[in-house]
Backbone as CSV, one residue per row, in Angstrom:
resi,resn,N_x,N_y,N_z,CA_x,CA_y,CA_z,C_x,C_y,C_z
1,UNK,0.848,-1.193,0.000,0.000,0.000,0.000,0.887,1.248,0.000
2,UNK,0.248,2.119,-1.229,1.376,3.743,-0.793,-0.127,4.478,-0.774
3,UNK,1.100,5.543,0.251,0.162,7.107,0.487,-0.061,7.339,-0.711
4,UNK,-1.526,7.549,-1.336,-1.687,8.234,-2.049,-1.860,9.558,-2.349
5,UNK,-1.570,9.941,-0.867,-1.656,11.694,-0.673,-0.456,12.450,-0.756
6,UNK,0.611,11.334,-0.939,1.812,12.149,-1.020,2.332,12.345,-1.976
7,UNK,3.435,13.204,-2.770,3.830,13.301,-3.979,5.217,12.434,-4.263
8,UNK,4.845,11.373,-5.094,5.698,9.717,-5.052,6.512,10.129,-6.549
9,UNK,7.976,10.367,-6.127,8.949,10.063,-7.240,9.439,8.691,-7.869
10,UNK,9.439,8.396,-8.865,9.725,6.982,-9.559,10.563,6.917,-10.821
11,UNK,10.932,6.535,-10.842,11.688,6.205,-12.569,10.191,5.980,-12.940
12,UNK,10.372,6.420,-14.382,9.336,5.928,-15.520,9.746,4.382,-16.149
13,UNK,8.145,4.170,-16.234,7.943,2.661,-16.998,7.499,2.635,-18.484
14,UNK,7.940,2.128,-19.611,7.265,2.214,-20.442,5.828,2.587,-20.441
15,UNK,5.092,2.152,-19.529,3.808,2.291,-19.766,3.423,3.655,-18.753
16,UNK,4.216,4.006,-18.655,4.158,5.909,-18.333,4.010,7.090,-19.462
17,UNK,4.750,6.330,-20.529,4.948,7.167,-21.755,4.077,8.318,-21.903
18,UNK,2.605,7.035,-22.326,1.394,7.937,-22.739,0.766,8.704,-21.568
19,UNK,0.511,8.831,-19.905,0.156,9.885,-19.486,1.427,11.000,-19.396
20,UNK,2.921,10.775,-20.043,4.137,11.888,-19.916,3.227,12.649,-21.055
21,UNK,2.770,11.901,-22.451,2.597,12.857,-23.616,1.527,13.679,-23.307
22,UNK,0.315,12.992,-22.298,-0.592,14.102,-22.288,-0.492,14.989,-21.146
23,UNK,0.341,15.206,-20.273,1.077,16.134,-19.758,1.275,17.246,-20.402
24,UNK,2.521,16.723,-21.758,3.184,17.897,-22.179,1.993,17.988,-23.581
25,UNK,0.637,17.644,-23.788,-0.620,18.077,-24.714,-1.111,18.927,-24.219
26,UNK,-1.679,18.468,-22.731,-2.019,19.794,-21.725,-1.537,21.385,-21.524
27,UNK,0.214,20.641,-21.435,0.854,21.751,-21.114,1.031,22.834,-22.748
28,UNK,1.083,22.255,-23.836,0.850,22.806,-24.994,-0.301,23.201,-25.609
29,UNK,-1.695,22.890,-24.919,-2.638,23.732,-25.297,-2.661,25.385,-24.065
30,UNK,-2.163,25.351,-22.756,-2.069,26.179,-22.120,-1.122,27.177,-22.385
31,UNK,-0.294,26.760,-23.411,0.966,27.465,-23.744,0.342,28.293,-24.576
32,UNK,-0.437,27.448,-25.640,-0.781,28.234,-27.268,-1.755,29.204,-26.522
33,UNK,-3.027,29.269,-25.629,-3.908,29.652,-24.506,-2.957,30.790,-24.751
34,UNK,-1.825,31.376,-23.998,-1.356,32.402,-23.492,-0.181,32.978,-24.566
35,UNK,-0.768,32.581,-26.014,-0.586,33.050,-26.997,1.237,32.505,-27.164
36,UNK,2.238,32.105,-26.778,3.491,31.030,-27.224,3.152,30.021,-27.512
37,UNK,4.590,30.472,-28.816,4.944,29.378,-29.592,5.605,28.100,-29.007
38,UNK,5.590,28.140,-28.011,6.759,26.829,-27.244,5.921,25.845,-27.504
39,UNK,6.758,24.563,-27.638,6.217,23.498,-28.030,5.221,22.982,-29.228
40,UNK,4.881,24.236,-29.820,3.638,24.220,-30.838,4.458,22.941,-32.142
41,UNK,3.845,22.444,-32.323,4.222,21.620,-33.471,4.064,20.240,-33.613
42,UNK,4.715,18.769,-34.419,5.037,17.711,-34.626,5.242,17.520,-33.218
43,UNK,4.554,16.037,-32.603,5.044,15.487,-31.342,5.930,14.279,-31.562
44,UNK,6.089,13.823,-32.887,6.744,12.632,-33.175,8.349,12.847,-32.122
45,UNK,8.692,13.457,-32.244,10.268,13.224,-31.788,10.420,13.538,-30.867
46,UNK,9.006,14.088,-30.079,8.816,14.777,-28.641,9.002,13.092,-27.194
47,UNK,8.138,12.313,-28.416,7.359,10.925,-28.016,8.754,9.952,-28.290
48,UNK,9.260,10.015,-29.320,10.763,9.210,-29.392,11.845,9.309,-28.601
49,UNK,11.794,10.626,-27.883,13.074,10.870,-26.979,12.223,10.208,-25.500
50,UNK,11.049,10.792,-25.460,11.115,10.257,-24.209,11.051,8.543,-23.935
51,UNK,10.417,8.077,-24.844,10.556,6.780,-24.816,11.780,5.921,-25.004
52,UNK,12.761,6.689,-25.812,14.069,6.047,-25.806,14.780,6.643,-24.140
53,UNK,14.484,7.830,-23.323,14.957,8.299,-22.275,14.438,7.082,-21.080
54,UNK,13.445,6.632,-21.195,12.734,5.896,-20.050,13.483,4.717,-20.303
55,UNK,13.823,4.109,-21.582,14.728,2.912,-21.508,15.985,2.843,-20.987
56,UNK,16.229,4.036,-21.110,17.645,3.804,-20.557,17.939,4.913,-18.521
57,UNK,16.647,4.821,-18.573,15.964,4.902,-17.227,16.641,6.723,-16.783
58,UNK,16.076,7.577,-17.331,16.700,9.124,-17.405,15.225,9.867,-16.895
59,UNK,13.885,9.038,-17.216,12.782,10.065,-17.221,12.441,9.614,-15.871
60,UNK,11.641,10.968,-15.468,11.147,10.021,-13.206,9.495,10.935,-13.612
61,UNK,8.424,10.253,-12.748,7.865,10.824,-12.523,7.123,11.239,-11.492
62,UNK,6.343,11.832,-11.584,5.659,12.293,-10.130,4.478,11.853,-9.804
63,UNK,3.760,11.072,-9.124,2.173,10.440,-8.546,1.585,10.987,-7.632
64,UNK,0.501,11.461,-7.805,-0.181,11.652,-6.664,-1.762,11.405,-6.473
65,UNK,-2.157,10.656,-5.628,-3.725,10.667,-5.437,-3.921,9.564,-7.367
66,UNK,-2.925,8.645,-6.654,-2.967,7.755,-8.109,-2.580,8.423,-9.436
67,UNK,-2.302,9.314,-9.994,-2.024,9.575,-11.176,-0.667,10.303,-11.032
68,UNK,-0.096,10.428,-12.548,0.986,10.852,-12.890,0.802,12.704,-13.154
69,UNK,1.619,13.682,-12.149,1.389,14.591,-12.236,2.380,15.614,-12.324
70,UNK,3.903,14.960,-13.102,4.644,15.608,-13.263,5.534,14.792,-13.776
71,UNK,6.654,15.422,-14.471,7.744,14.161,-14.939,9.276,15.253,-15.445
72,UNK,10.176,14.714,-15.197,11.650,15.313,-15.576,12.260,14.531,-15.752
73,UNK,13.446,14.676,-17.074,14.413,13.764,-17.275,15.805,14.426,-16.830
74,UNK,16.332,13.857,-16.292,17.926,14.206,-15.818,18.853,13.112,-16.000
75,UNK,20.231,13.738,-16.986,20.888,12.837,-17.892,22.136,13.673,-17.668
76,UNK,22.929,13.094,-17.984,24.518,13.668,-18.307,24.632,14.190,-19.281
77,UNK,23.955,14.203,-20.228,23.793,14.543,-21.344,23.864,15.910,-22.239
78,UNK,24.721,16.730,-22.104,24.603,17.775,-22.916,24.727,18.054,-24.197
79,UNK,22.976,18.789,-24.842,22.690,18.804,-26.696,23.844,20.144,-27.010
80,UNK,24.584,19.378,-27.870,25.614,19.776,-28.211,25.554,20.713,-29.947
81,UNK,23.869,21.215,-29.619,23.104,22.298,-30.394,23.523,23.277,-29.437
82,UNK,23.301,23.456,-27.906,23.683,24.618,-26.983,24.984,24.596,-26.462
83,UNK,25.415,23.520,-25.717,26.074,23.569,-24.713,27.839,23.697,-25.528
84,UNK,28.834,24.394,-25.409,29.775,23.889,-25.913,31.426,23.349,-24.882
85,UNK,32.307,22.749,-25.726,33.495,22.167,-24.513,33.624,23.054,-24.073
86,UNK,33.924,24.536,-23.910,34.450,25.442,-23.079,33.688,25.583,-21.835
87,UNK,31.863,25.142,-22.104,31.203,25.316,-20.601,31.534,24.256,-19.999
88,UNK,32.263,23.316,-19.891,32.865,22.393,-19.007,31.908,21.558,-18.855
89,UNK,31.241,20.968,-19.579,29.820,19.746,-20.355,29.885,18.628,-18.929
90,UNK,30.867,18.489,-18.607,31.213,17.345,-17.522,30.896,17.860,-16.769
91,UNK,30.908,19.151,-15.935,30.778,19.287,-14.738,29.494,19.137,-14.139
92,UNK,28.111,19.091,-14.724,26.727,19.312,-14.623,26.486,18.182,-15.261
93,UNK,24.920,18.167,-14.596,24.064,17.369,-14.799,22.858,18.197,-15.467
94,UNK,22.060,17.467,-16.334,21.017,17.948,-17.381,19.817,18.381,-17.292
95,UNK,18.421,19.172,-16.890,17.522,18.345,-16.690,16.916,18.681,-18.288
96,UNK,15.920,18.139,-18.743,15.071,18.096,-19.970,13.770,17.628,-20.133
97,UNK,12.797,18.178,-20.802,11.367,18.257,-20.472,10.980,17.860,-19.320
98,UNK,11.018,18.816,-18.170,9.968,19.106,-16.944,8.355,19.751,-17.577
99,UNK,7.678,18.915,-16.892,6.526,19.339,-17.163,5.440,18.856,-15.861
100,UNK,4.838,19.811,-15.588,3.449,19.884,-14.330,1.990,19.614,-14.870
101,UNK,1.411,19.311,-14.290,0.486,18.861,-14.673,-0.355,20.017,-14.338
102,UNK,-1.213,20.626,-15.067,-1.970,22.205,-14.108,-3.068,22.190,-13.436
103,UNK,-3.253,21.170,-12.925,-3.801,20.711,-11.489,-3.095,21.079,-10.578
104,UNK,-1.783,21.146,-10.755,-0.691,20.976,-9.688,0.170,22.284,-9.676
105,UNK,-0.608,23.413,-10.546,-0.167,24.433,-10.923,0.143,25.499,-9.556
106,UNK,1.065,26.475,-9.318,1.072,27.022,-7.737,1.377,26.623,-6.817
107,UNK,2.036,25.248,-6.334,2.392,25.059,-5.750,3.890,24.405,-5.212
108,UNK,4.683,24.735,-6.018,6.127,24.401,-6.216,7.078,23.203,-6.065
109,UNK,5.695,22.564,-7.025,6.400,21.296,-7.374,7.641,21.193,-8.190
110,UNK,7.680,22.586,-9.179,8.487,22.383,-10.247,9.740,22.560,-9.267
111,UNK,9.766,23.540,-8.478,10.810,24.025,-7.844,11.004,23.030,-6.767
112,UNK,10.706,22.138,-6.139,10.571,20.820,-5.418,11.360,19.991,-6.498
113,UNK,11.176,19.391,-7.705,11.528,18.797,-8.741,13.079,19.214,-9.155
114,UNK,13.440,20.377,-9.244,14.756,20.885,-8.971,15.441,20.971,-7.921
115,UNK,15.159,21.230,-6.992,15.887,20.826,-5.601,16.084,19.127,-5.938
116,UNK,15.301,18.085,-5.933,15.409,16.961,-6.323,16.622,16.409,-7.555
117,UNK,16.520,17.409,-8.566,17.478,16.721,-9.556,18.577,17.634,-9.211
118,UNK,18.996,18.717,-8.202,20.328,19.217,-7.990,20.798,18.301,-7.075
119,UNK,20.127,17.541,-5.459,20.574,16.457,-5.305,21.247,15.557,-6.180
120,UNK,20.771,14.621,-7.101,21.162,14.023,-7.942,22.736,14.294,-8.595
121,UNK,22.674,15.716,-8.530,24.074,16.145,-9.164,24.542,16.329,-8.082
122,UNK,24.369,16.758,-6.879,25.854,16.670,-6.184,26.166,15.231,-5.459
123,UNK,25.027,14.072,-5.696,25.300,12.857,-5.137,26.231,12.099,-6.287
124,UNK,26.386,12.732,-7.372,27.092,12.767,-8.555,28.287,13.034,-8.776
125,UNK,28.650,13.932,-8.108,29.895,14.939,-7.838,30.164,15.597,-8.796
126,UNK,28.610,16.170,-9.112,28.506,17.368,-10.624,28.483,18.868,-9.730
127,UNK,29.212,20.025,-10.002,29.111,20.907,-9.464,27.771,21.814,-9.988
128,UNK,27.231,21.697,-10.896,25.871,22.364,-11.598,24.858,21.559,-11.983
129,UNK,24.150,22.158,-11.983,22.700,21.572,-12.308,22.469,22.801,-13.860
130,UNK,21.931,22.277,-14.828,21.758,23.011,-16.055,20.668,22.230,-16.750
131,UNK,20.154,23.538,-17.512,18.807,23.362,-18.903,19.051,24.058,-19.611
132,UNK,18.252,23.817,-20.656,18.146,24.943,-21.663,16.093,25.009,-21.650
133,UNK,16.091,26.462,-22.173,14.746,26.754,-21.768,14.014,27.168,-23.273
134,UNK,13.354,27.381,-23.653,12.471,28.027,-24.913,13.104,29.342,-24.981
135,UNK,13.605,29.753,-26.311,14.335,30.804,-26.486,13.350,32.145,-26.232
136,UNK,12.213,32.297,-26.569,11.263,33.586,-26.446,10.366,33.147,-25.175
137,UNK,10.296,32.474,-24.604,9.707,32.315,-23.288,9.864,33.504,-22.290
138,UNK,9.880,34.716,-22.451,10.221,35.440,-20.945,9.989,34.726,-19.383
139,UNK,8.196,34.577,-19.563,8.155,34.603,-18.401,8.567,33.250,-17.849
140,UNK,9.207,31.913,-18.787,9.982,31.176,-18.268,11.360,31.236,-17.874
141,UNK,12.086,32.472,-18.530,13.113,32.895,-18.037,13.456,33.201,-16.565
142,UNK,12.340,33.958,-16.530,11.830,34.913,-14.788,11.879,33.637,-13.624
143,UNK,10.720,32.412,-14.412,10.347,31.756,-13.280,12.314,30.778,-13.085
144,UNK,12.944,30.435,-13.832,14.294,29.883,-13.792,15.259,30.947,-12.841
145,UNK,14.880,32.470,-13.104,15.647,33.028,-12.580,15.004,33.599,-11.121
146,UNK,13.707,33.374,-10.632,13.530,33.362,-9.119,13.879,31.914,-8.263
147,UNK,14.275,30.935,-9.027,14.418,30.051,-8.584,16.203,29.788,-8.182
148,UNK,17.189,30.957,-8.604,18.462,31.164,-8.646,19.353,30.415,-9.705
149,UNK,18.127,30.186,-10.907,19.583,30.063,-12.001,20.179,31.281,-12.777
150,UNK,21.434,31.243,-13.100,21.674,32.128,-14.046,21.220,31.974,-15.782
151,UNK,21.045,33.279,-16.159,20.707,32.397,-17.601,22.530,32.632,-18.098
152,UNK,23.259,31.723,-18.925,24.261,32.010,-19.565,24.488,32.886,-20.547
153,UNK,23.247,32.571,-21.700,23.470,32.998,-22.634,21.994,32.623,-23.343
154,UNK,21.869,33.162,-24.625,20.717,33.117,-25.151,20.539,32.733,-26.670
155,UNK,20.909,31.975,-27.436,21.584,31.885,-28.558,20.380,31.335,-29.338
156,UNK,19.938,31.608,-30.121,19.005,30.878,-31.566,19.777,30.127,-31.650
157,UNK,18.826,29.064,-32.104,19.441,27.856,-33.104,18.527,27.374,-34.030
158,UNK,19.074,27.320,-35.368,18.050,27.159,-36.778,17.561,25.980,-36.064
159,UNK,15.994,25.558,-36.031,15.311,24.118,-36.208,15.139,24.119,-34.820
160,UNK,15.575,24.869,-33.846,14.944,24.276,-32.310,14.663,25.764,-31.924
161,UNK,13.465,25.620,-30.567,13.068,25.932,-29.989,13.998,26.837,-28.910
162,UNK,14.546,25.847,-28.004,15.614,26.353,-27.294,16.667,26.971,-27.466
163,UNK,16.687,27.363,-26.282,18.506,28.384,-26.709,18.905,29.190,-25.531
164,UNK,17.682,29.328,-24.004,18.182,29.805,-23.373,19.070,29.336,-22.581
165,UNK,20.032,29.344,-22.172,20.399,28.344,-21.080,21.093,28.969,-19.653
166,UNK,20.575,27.832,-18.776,20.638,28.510,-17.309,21.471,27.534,-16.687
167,UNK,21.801,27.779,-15.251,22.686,26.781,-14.738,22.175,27.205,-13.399
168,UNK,22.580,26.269,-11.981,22.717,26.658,-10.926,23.655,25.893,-9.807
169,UNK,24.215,26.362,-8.756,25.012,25.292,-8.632,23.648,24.022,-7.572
170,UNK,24.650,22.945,-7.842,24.631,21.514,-6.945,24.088,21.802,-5.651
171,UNK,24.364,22.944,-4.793,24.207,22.845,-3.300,22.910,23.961,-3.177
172,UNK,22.363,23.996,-4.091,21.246,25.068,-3.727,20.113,24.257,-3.447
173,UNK,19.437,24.587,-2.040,18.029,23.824,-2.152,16.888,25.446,-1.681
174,UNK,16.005,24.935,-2.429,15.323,26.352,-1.874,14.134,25.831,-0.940
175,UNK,13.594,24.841,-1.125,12.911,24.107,-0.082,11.609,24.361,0.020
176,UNK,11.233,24.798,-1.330,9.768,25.108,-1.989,9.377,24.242,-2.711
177,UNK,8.048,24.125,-2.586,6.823,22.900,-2.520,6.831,21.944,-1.622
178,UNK,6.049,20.709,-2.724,5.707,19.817,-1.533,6.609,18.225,-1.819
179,UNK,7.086,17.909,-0.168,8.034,17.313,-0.249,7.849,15.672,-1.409
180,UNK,8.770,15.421,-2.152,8.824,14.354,-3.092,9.795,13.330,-2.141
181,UNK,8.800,12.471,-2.231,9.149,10.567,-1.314,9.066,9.717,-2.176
182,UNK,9.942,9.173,-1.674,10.149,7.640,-2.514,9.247,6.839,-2.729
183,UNK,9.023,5.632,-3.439,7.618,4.768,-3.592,8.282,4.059,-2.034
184,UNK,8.832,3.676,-1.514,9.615,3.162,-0.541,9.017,4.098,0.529
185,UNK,8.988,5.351,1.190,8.629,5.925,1.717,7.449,6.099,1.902
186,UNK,6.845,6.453,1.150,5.278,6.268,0.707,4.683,5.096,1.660
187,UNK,5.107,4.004,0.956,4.494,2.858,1.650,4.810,2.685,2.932
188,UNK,5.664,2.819,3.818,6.481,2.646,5.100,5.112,4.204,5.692
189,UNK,4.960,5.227,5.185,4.505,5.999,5.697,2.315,5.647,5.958
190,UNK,2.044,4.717,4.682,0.875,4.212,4.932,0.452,3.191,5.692
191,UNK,2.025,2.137,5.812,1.499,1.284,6.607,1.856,1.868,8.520
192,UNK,2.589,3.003,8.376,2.240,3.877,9.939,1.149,3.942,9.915
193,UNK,0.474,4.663,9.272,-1.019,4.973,9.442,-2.184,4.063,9.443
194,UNK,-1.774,2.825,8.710,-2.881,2.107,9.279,-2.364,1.586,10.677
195,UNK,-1.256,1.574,10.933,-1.004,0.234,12.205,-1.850,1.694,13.635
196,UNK,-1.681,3.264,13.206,-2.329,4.237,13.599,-3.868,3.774,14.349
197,UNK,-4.278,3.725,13.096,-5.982,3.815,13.428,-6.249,2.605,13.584
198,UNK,-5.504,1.301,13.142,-5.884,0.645,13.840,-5.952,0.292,15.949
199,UNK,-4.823,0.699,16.205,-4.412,1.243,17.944,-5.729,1.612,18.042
200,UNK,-5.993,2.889,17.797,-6.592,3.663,17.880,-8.179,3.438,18.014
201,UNK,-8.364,2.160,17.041,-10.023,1.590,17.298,-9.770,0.694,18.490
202,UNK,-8.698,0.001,18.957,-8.612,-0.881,19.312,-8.899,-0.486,21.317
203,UNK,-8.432,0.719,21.650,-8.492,1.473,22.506,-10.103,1.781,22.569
204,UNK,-10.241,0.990,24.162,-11.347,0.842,24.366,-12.364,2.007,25.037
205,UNK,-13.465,2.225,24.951,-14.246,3.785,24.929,-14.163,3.988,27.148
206,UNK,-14.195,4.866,27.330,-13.708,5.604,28.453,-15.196,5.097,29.014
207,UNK,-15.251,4.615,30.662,-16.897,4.277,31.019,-16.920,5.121,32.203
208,UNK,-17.662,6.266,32.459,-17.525,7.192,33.667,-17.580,5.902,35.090
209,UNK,-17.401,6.520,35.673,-17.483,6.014,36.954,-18.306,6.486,37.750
């Protein structure tokens, strides 16, 4: 048994794929909604990366109250469309398509989700945590940069989207939203609660005297 009230981090399973795509469908009709171009287009290669990412176990996602309500991939991996040898490619860790579910909108999961994958990099012994963001996105710029990344630089690139790119270091936690537990945790934390209420019925009713 897991808490289903809590917000449960996991590697992705193949059969995660399809609620990751309608995540980022959601998140691309809310985008076009507020008039950006991000993401607008062909999902074919949107759907190929992540499914080749989950095989080789890079994508995690987020559960709560039974469903999948968030997902990030974090890889060593730097697209070598942005990043070049002089930014020191080794020293950081990646993240790539984060996406919230907007149910879950306001409450700083995303920024919970980054504290989470900067762990990762310093359990790594990566000194940065880095993305690249949608090149005309402002107000995704803003939200990267209240969260203490720097942006580097801002570069077009013919055929993609991206180009902003931000970094932050490894040891930053900002300790906003809501806390992300293990499927391991989860369960250890539900079966407290039943062994709870069970005590609890078991404790017999008070008889005045």
């Amino acid at each position: 048994m897991i808490d289903n009230a809590a917000y449960v981090i996991r590697q992705a399973r193949p059969r995660d794929a399809q609620p990751i795509m309608e995540l980022f469908a959601e998140a691309t009709r809310w985008l076009a909604g507020k008039g950006l171009d991000q993401w607008q287009g062909p999902t074919d290669r949107r759907g190929t990366l992540i499914r080749r990412d989950i095989g080789v176990r890079a994508v995690w996602v987020v559960t709560h109250l039974g469903r999948v309500v968030a997902t990030i991939t974090v890889d060593d991996l730097a697209d070598d469309d942005f990043w070049r040898r002089t930014d020191r490619v080794r020293s950081a860790l990646y993240v790539h398509r984060m996406v919230v579910a907007r149910s879950e909108a306001g409450i700083g999961l995303g920024a919970a989700l980054l504290d989470w994958a900067a762990e990762r990099a310093r359990r790594k012994g990566r000194a940065r945590l880095r993305l690249d963001a949608w090149a005309t996105n402002d107000a995704l710029h803003q939200y990267y940069k209240n969260l203490e990344f720097e942006m580097l630089r801002n570069t077009p690139v013919p055929g993609r989207g991206s180009g902003a790119l931000f970094e932050r270091s490894a040891s930053v936690r900002l300790g906003i939203g809501p806390p992300l537990v293990s499927p391991a945790a989860a369960r250890a934390a539900a079966a407290a609660d039943s062994v709870a209420r069970h005590d609890v019925e078991r404790i017999p009713p008070l008889v005045p005297s």
